[in-house]
N, C-alpha and C positions, 0 to 999 in steps of 0.2 A: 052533533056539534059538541065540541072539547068544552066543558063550563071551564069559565075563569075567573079565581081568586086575585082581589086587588089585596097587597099586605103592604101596612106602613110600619118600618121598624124603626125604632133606635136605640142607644147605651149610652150612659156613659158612668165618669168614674169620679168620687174625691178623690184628688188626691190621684199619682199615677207612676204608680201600683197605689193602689189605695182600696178604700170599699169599692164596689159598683152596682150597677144594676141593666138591665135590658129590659125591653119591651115590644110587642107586636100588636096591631090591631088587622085583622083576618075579614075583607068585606066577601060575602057570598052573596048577590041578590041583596037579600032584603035580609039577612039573615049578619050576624056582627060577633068575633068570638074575638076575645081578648087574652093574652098571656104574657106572664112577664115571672122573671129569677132574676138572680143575684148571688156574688159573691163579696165574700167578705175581705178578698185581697186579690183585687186582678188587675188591667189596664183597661184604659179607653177601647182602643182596636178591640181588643177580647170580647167586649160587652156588645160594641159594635156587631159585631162578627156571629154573637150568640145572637141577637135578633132576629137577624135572618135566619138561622140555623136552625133555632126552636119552631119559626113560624112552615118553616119549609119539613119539618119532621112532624109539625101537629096538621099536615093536612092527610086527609081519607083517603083517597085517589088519585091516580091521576088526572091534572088540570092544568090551564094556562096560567101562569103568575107573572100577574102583575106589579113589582115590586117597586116601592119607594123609600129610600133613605136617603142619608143626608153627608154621606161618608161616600168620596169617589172609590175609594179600596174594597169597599165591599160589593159595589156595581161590579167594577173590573173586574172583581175575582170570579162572579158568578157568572160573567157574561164573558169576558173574553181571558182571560189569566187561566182558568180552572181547564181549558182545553190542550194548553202545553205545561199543567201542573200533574196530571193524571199520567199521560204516556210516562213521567221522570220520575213517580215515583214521590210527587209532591215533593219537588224539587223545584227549585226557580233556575234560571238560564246559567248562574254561575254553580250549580250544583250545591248553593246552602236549604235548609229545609224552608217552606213556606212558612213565614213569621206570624204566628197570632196574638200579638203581644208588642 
């Protein structure tokens, strides 16, 4: 059986562009890992976006993830946007780059 990671992320920013920061909390079982950065001049989406990103790069192997945030952009992207982002080249439908910012 595939184990699965339940992760709650989120970011955000003063200001925007401004400071920011992200965060993830990582459920294994019984087991609880915590991470979180920051930048000292980014936006909201950024921080948002890093959440996910950090939490999904600090796992061991592969597993099921279960993910929660609170930002519909970053659901989308990971779940359905990122399947016609990858064939273009990380491109969006009218040919601009995918925005992180």
């Amino acid at each position: 059986m595939t184990p699965k990671v339940v992760v709650y992320t989120d970011g955000a920013c003063k200001g925007n562009p401004g400071p920011g920061g992200w965060g993830a909390i990582m459920l294994y079982g019984e087991k609880k890992k915590e991470i979180c950065g920051g930048e000292a001049h980014t936006t909201n989406n950024r921080m948002e976006l890093m959440g996910a990103i950090m939490a999904l790069e600090a796992l061991n192997k592969p597993c099921k993830v279960e993910l929660h945030t609170d930002r519909q952009h970053v659901m989308k992207g990971v779940t359905q946007w990122i399947h016609s982002w990858t064939p273009r080249g990380w491109r969006t439908a009218d040919t601009s780059a995918v925005k992180t910012d």
